[in-house]
N, C-alpha and C positions, 0 to 999 in steps of 0.2 A: 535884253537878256539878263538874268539873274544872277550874277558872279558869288554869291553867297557858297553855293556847296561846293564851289573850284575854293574859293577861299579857306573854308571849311578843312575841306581835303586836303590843302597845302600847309596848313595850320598844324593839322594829326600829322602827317607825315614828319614837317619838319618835328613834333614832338617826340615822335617813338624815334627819331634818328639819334637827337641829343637826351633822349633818356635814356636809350640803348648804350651811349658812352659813358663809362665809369671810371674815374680818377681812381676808383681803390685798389689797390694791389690784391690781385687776385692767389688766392694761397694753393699752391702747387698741393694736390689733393693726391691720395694714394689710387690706383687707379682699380677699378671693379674687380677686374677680371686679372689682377697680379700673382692670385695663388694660380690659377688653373693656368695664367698663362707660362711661369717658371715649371707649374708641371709638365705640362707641353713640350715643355725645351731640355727639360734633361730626360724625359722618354727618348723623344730625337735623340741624344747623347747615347745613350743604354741601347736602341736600334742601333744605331753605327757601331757602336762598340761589338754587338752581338753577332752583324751582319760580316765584320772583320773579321772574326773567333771563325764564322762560319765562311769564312775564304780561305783563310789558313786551315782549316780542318779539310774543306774539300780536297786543295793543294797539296797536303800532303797526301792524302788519299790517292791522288791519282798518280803522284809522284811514287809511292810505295807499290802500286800495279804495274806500272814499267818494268 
């Protein structure tokens, strides 16, 4: 039996394992999607805030029909 492509193969593999680890400090990168995602979040904000406006307005509505 031929052990050349098992060797082969355990050869690559252990290569991409320890090339895939890197000693360098990896720099904390801003992230893609940071505008759109801060947009996101303070819509959510401005819904709550709107959907409160519109509890109190019902509330009193229904409170001033009594």
């Amino acid at each position: 039996m031929n052990r050349t492509p098992f060797y082969f193969t355990l050869l690559t593999a252990l290569g991409l394992v320890l090339g895939g680890c890197s000693s360098e400090d990896n720099e904390v990168t801003e992230h893609v999607w940071k505008d759109q995602v801060e947009a996101i979040d303070k819509a959510r904000e401005v819904e709550g805030m709107i959907q409160g406006a519109a509890r109190k307005q019902k509330k009193a509505a229904e409170d001033s029909s009594y």
